[in-house]
ZATIMAR-535141 format. One record per residue: residue in three letters; x, y, z of N, C-alpha, C in turn. Coordinates in steps of 0.05 Angstrom, whole numbers, padded with zeros to 5 digits, always signed. Example, Ala and Ser with C-alpha at 12.3 -4.5 7.8 and 13.67 -1.06 7.14 Angstrom:
% residues 2
ALA+00264-00114+00156+00246-00090+00156+00264-00066+00156
SER+00257-00045+00142+00273-00021+00143+00258+00001+00157
END
This chain:
% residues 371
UNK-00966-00706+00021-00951-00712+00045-00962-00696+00069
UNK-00955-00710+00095-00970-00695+00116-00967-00660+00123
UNK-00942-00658+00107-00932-00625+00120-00950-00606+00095
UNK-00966-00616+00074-00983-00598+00059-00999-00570+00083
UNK-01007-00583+00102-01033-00557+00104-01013-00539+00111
UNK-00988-00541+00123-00967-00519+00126-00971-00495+00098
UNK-00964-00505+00075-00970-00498+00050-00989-00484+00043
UNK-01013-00484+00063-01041-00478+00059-01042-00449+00068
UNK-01039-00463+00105-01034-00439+00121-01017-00430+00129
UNK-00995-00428+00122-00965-00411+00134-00961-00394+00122
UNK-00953-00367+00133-00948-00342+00112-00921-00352+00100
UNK-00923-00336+00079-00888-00337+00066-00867-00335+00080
UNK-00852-00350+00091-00820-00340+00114-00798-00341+00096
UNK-00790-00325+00102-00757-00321+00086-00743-00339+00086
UNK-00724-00354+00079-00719-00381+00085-00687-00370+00100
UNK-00678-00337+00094-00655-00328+00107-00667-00303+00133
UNK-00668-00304+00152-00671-00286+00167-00650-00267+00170
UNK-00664-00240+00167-00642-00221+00187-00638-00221+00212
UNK-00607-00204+00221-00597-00223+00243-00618-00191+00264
UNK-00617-00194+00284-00638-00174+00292-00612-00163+00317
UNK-00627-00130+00310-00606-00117+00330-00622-00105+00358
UNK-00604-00092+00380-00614-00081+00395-00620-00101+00421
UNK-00642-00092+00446-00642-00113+00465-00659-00129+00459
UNK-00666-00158+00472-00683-00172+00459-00710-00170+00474
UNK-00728-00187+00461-00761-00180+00463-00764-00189+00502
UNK-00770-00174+00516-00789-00187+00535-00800-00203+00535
UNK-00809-00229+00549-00831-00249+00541-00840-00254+00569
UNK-00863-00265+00567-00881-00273+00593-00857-00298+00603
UNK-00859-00288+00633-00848-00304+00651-00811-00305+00651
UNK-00801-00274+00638-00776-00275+00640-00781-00235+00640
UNK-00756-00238+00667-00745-00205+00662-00738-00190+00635
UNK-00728-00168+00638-00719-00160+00622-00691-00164+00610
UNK-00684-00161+00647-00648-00164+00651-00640-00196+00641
UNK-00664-00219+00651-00656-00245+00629-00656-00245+00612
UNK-00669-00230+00603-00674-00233+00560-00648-00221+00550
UNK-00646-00198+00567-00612-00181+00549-00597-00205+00557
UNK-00592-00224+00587-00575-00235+00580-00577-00263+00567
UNK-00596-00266+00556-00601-00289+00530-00593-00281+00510
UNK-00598-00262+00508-00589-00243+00479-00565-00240+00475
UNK-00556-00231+00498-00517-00232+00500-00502-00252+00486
UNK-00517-00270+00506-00504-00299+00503-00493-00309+00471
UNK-00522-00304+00456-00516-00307+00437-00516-00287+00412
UNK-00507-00264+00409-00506-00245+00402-00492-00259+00375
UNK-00496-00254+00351-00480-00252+00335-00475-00280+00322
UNK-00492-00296+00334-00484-00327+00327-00509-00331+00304
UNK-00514-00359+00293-00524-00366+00270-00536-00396+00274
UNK-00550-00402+00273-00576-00426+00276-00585-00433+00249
UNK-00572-00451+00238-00574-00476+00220-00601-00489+00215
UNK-00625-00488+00209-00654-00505+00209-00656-00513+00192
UNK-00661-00545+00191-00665-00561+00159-00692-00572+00173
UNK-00713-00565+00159-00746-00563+00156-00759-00579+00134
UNK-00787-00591+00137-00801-00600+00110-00817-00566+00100
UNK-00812-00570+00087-00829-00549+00073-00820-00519+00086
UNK-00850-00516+00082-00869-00492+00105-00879-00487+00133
UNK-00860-00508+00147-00872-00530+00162-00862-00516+00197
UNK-00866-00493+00197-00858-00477+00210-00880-00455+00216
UNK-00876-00445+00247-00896-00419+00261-00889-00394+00242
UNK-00909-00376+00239-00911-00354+00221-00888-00338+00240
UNK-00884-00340+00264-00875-00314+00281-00846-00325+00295
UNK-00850-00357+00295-00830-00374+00321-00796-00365+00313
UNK-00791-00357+00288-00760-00369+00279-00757-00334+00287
UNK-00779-00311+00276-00768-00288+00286-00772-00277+00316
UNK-00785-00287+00326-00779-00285+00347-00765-00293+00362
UNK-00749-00320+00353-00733-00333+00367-00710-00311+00367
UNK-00705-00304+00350-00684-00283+00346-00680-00258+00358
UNK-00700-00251+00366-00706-00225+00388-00698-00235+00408
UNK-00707-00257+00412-00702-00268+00442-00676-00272+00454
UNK-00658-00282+00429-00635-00289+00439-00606-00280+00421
UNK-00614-00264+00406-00605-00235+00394-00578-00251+00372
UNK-00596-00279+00363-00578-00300+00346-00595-00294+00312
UNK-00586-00304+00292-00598-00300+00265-00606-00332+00262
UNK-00624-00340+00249-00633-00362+00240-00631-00367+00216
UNK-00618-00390+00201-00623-00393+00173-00648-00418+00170
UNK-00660-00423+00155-00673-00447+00152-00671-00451+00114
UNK-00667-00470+00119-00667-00493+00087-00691-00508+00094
UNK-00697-00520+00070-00731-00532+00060-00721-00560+00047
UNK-00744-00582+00057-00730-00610+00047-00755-00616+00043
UNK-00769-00628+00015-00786-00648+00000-00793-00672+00022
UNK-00774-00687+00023-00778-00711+00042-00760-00715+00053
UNK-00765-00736+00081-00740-00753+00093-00717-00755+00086
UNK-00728-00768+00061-00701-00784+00037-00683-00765+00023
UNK-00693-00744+00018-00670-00717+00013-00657-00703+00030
UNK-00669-00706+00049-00659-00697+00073-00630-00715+00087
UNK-00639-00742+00084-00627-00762+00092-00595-00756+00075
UNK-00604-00754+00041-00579-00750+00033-00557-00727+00041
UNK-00576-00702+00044-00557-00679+00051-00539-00690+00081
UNK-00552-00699+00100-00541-00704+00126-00524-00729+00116
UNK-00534-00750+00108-00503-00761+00100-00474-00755+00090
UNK-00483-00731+00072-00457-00725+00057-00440-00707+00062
UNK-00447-00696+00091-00440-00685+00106-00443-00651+00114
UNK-00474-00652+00096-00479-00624+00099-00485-00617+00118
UNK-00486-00587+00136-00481-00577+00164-00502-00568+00171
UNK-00521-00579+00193-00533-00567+00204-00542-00565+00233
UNK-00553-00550+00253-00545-00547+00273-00576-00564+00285
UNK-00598-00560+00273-00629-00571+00284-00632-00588+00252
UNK-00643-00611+00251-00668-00622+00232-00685-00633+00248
UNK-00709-00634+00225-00730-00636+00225-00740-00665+00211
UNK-00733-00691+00225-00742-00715+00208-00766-00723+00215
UNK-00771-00743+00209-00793-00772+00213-00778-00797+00233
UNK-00803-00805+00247-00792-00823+00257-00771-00851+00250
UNK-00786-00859+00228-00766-00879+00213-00746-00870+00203
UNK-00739-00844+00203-00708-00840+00188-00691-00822+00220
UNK-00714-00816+00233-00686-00819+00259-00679-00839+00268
UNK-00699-00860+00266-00683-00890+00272-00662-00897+00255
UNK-00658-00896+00230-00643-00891+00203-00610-00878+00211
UNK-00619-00856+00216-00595-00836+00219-00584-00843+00247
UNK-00599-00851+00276-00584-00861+00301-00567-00884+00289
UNK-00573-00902+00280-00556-00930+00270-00534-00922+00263
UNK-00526-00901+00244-00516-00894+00228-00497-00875+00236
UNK-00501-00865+00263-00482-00845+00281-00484-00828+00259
UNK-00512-00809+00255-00510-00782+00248-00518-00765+00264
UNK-00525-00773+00289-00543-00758+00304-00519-00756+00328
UNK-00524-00737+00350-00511-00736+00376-00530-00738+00394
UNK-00525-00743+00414-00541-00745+00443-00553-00721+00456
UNK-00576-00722+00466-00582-00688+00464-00575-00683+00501
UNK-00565-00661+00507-00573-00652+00538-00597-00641+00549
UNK-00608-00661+00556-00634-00654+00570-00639-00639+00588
UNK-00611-00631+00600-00608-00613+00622-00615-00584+00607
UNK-00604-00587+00579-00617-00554+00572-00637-00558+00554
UNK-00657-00579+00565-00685-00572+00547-00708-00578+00572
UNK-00707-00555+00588-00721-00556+00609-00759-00564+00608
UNK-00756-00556+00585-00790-00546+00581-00799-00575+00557
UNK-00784-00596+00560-00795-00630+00557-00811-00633+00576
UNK-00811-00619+00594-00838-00634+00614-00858-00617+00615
UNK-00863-00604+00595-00891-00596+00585-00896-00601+00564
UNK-00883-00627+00551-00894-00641+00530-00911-00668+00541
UNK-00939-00680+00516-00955-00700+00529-00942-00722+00530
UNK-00940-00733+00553-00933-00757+00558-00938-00785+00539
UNK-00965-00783+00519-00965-00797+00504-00952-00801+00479
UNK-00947-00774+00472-00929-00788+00439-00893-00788+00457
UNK-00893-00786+00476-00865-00793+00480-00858-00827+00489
UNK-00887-00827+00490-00887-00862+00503-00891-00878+00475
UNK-00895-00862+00452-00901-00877+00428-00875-00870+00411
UNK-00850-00855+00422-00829-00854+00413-00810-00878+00414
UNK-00824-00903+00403-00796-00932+00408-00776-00933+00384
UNK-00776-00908+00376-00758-00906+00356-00729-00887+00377
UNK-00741-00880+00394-00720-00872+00410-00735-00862+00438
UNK-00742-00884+00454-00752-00888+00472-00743-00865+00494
UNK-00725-00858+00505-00718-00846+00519-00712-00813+00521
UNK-00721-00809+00490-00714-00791+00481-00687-00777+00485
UNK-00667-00794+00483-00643-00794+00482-00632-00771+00451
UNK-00644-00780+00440-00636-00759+00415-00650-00740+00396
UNK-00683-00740+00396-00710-00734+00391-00726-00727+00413
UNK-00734-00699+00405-00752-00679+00415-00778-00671+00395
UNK-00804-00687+00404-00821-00685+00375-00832-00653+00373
UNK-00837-00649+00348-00840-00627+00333-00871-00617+00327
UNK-00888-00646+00312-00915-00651+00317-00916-00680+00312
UNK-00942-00684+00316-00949-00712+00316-00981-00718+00305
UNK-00989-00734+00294-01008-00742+00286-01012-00775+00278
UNK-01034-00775+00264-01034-00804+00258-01057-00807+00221
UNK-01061-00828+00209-01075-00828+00191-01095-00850+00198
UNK-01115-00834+00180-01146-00844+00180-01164-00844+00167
UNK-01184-00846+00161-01210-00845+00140-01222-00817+00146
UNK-01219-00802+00125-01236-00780+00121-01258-00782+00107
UNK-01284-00779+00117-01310-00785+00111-01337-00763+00101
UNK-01348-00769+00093-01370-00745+00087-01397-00757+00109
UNK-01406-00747+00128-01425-00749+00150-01457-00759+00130
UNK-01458-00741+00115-01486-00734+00100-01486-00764+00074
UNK-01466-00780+00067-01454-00803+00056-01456-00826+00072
UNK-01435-00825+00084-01422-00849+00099-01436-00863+00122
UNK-01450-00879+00122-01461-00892+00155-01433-00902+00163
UNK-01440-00885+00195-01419-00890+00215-01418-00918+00231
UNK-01438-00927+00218-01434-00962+00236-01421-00982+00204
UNK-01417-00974+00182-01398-00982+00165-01375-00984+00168
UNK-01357-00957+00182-01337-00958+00185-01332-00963+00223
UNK-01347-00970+00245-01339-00980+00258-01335-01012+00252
UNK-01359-01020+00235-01349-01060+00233-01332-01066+00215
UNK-01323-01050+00189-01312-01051+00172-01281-01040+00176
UNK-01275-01013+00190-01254-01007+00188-01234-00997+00168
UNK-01213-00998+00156-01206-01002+00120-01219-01019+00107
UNK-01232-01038+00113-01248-01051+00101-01262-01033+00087
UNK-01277-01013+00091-01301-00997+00081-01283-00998+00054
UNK-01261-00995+00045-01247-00986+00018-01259-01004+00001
UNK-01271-01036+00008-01283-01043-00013-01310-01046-00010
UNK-01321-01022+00017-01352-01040+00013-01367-01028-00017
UNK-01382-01045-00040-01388-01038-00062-01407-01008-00061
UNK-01420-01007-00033-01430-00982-00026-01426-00957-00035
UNK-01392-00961-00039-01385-00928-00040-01362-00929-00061
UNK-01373-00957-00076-01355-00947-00108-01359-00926-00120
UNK-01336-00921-00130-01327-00899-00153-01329-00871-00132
UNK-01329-00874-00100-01332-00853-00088-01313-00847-00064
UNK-01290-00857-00071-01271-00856-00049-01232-00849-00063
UNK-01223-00833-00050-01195-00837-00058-01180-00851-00041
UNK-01153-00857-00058-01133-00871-00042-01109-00847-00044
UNK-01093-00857-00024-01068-00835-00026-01045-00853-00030
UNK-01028-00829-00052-01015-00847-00065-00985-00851-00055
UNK-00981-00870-00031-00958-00862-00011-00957-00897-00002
UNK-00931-00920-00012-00936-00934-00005-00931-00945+00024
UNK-00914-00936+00050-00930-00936+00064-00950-00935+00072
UNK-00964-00907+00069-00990-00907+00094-01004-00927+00067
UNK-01016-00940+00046-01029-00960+00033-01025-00981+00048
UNK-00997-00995+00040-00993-01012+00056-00997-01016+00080
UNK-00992-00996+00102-01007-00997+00121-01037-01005+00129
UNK-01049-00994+00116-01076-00994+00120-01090-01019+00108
UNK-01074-01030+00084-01067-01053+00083-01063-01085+00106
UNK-01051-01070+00116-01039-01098+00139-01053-01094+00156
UNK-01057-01065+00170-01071-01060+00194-01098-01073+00195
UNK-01111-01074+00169-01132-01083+00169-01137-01120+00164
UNK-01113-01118+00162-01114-01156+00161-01100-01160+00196
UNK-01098-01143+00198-01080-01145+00234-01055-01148+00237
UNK-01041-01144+00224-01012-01150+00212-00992-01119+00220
UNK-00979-01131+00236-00953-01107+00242-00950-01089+00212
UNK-00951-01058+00207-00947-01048+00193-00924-01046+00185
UNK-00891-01051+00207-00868-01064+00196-00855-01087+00187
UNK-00888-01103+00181-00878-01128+00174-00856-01132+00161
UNK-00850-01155+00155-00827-01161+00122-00837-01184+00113
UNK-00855-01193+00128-00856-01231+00115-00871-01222+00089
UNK-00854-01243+00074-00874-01240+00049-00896-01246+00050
UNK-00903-01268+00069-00942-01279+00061-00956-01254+00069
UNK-00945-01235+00090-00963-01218+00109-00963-01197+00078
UNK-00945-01185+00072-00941-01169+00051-00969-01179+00021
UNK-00961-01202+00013-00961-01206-00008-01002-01210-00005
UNK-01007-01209+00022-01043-01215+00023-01045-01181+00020
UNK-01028-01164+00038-01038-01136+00039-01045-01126+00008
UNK-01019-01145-00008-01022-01131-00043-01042-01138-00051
UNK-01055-01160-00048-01078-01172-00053-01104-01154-00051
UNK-01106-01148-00021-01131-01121-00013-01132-01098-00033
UNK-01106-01083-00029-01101-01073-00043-01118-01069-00083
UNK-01104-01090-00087-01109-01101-00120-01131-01098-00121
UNK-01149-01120-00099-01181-01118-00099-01190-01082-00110
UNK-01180-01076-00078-01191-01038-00078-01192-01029-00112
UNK-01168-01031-00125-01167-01025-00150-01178-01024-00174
UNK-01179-01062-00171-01196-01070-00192-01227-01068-00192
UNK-01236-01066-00163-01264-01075-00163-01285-01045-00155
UNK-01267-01014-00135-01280-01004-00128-01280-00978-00142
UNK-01261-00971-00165-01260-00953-00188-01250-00926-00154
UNK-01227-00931-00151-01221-00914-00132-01197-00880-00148
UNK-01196-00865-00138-01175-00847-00147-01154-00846-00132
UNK-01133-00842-00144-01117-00851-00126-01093-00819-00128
UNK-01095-00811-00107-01081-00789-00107-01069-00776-00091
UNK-01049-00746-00082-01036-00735-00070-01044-00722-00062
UNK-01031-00695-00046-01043-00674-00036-01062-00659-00045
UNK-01078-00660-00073-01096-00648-00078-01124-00668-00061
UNK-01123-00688-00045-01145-00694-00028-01157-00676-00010
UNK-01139-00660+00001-01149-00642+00019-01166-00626+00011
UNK-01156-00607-00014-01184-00601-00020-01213-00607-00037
UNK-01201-00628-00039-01215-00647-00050-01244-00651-00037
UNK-01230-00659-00005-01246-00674+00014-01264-00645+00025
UNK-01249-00623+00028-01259-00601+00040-01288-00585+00027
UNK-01287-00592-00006-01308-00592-00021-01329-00611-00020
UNK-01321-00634-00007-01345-00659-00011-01343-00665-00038
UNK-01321-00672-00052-01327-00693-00078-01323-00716-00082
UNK-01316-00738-00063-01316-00769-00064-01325-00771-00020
UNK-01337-00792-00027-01345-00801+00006-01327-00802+00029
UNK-01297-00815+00023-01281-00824+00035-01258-00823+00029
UNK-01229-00823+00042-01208-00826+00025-01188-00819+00056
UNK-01163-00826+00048-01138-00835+00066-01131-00805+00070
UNK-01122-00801+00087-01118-00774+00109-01095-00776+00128
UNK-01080-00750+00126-01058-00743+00152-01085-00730+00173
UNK-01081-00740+00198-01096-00730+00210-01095-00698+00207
UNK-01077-00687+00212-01075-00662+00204-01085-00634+00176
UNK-01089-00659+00157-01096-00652+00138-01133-00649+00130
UNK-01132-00680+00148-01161-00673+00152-01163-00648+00174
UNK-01157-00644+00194-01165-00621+00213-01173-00595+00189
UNK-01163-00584+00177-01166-00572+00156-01187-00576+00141
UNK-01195-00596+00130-01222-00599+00119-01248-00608+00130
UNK-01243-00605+00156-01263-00610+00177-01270-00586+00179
UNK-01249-00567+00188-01247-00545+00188-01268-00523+00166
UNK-01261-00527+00149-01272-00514+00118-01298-00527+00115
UNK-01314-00559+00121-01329-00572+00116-01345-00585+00143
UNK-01367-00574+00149-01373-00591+00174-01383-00620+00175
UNK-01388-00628+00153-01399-00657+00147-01369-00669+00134
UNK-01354-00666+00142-01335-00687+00152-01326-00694+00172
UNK-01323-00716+00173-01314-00734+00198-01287-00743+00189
UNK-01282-00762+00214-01244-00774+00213-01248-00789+00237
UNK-01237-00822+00223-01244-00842+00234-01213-00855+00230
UNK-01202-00868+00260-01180-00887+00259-01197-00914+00265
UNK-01191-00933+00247-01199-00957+00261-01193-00967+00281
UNK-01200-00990+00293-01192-01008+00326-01174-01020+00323
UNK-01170-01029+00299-01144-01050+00285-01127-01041+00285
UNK-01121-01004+00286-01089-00996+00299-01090-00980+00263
UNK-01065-00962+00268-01062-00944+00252-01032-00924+00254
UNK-01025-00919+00240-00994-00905+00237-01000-00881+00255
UNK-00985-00880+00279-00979-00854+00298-00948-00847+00288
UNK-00957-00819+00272-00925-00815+00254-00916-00793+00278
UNK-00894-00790+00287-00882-00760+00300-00854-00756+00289
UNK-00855-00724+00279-00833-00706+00273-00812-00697+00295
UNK-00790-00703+00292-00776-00694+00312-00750-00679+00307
UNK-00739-00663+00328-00717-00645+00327-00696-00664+00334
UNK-00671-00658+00320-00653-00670+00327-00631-00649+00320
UNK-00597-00658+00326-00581-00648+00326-00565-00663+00309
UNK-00561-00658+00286-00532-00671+00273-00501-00683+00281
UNK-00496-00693+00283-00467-00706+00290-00439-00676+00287
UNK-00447-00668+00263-00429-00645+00252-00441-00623+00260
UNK-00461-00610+00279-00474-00590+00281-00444-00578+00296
UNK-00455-00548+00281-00426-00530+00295-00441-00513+00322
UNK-00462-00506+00325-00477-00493+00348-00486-00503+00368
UNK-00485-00517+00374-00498-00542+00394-00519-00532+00421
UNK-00501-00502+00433-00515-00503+00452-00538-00481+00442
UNK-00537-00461+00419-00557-00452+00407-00579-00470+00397
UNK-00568-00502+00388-00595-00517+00375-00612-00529+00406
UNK-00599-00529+00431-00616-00537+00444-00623-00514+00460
UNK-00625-00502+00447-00635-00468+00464-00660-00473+00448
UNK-00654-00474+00412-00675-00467+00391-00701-00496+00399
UNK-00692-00522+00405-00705-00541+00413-00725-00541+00437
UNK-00715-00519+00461-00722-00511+00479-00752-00495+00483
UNK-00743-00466+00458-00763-00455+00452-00789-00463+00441
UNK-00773-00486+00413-00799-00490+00402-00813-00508+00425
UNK-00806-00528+00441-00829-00540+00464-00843-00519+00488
UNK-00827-00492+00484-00844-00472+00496-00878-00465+00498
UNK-00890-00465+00512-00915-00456+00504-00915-00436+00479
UNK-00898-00418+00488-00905-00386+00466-00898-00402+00440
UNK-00868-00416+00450-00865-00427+00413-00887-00451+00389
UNK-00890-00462+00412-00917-00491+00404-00933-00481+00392
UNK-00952-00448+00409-00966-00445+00400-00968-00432+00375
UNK-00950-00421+00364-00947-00403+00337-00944-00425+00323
UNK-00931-00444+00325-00926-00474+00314-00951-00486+00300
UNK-00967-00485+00318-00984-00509+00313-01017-00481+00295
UNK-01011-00463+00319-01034-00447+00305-01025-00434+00279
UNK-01002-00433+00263-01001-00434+00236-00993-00455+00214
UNK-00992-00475+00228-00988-00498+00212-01007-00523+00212
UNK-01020-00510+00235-01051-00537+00241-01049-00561+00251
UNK-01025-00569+00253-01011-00599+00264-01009-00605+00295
UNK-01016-00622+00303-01012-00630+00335-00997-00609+00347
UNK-00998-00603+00367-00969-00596+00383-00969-00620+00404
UNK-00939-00622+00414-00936-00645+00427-00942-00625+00456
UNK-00932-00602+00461-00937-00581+00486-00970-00596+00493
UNK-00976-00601+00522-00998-00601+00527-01010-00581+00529
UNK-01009-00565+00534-01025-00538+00545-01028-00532+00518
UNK-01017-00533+00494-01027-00516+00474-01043-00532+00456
UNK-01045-00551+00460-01053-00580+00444-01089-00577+00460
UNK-01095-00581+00483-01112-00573+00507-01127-00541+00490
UNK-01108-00527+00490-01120-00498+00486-01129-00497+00449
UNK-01116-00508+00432-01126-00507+00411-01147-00527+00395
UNK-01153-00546+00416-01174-00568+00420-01201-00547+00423
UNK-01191-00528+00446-01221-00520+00449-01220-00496+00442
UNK-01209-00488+00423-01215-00457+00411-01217-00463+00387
UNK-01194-00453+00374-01188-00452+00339-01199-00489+00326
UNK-01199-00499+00339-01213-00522+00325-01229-00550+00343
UNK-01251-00530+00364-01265-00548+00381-01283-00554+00361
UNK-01288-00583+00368-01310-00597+00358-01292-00615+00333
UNK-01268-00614+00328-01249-00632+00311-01236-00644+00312
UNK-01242-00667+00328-01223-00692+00337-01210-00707+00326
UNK-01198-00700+00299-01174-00708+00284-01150-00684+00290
UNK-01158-00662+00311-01134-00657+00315-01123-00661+00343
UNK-01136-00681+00365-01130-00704+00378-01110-00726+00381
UNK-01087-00740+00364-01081-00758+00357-01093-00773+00388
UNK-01104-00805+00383-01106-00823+00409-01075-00831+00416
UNK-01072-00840+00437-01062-00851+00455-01058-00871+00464
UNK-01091-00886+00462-01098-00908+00485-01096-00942+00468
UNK-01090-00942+00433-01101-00962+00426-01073-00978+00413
UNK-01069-00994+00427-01049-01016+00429-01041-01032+00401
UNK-01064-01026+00381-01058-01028+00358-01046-01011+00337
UNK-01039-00984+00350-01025-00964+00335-01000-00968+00334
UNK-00985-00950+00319-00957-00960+00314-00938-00936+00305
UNK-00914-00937+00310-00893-00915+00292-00882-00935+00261
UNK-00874-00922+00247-00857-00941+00227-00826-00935+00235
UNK-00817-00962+00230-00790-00967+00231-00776-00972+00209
UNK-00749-00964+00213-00731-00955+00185-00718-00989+00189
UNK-00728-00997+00154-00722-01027+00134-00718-01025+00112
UNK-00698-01019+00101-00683-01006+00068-00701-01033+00053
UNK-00698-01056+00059-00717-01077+00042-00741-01072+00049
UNK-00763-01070+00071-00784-01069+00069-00792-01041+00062
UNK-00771-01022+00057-00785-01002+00041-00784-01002+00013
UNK-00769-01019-00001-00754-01027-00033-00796-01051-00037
UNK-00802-01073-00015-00812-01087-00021-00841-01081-00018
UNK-00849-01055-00001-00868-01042-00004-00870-01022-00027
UNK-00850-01014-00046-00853-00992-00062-00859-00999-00091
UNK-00847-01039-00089-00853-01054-00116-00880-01060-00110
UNK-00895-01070-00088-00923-01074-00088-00949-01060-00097
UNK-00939-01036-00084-00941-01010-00084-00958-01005-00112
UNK-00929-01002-00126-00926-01002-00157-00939-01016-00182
UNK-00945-01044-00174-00959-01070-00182-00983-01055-00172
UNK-01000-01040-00161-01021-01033-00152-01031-01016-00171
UNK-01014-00994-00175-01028-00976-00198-01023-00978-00219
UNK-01008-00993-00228-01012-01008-00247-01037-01023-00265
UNK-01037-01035-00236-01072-01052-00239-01088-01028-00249
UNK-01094-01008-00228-01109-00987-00228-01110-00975-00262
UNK-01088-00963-00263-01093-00956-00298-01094-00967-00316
UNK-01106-00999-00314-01117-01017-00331-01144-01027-00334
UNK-01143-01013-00304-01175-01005-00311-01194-00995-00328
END
């Protein structure tokens, strides 16, 4: 899943913070006498965080706490879908941390509240483009993204001709070229995706014909190109150079671009999943004006940047997105997401087209271990 390189590079965080005493930290571009009275404010209070993983700044949650002299708890969620259950059943929390398709999910569903934008001043130092790629909640009426990225072909330079995968695209998955030398990831979304994207087909399709050709590609990939088909062990997989090619969180590749300079990371023209994480506020949150204090921070420069420089993932902050482009990982334009290509897309929440992608899915590796 995309929140692995968190796993990689995030130090250990307590998942209970101590509540922190005394006045709070100074920070660039605030007095002293503001910070005590941030700290005042919330003296003694408690901040709720439901998170994927590790998926968090080495420094952001304790410092948030100096700052505003509040304790932070954070809980850890596998996926969306577990997540999804705890917030249905009415467990309490004051910030989560979803996916786009399941904040569309949870708005339908009146689990979410409306956020005050009046106290999240520092949205307008986030990039204008993944908020324009937010039509899962266009206005950002209830979502404040967290990071953002997109998936793509991770490649070996010293392997792969780069005019294969400009004419080919996902296509390259079956050119016979690079049998027995590519993985797949085993996630039936982004498959399917890359699937349709490459026949040109809305990645939220539902029609069956559009579906039932993607299974088809698919099957091919299986039967014909002796592919592996696997999870988070790609990353370092890819970071070693042991298969040519294989399906990538953009983020994940940044990391093994990182570790490996003869890798590359290619989105095709045909459009590609632009996934973004976002903050939201629960329906039942008991803190409200601490979660949009905590929402606040993290689109902070200071907070973004601990964000993103220990977890490796986009920041949506421009200035830190800009600044970590050309330091900690210039020359690696998978940690870029584009912008500009009209064929990209968010996924949207379809209880059937996720039931009818997960049987296809399934019929796939199937094939595969009959190989």
């Amino acid at each position: 899943m995309k929140k692995t390189l968190a796993l990689i590079l995030a130090a250990i965080l307590a998942l209970s913070l101590c509540a922190c005493s005394g006045g709070a930290a100074q920070t660039s571009g605030e007095s002293g006498t503001q910070a005590e009275a941030s700290a005042g404010k919330y003296a003694g209070q408690t901040l709720h965080f439901y998170n994927p993983g590790e998926y968090v700044g080495e420094n952001i949650l304790s410092d948030f706490e100096k700052k505003f002299g509040c304790r932070v708890v954070m809980d850890t969620f596998e996926s969306n879908e577990q997540m999804y259950i705890k917030i249905a059943n009415g467990d309490v929390y004051d910030v989560i941390d979803p996916s786009d398709y399941m904040i569309e999910r949870c708005k339908q569903e009146g689990l979410l509240q409306p956020l005050d934008k009046s106290k999240i001043p520092n949205l307008s130092e986030l990039e204008p483009g993944v908020l324009a790629a937010m039509d899962f909640d266009p206005s950002q009426e209830y979502a404040v993204p967290y990071f953002w990225g997109t998936v793509g072909l991770i490649y070996d330079k010293t392997v792969v001709d780069e005019a294969d995968l400009k004419a080919e695209g996902f296509g390259i998955l079956k050119d016979q070229k690079y049998k027995g030398n590519i993985y797949l990831y085993d996630s039936e979304r982004d498959m399917m995706m890359v699937a349709l994207k490459y026949l040109g087909y809305s990645m939220n399709t539902e029609s069956e014909k559009e579906l039932n050709e993607a299974y088809d590609f698919l099957h091919e990939i299986v039967t014909t190109m002796d592919p592996e088909i696997v999870t988070d062990e790609i990353i370092d997989a890819m970071a070693q150079g042991r298969k040519a090619i294989g399906i990538m969180y953009s983020g994940d590749a940044v990391y093994a671009m990182s570790e490996n300079e003869n890798m590359g990371f290619y989105m095709p023209e045909t459009g590609t999943n632009v996934w973004i994480d976002c903050m939201v506020i629960p329906k039942n949150a008991e803190n409200v004006e601490l979660a949009h204090e905590f929402i606040n921070y993290v689109c902070s420069y200071e907070g973004a940047l601990d964000n993103s420089r220990t977890v490796g993932y986009t920041s949506p902050n421009v200035k830190v997105a800009k600044e970590m482009a050309e330091t900690d990982y210039e020359g690696i334009d998978a940690y870029v997401p584009r912008t500009d290509n009209p064929n990209d897309e968010t996924f949207h929440y379809s209880e059937a087209g996720r039931k009818i992608m997960a049987d296809l899915w399934s019929r796939v590796k199937i094939a595969a271990a009959n190989q």
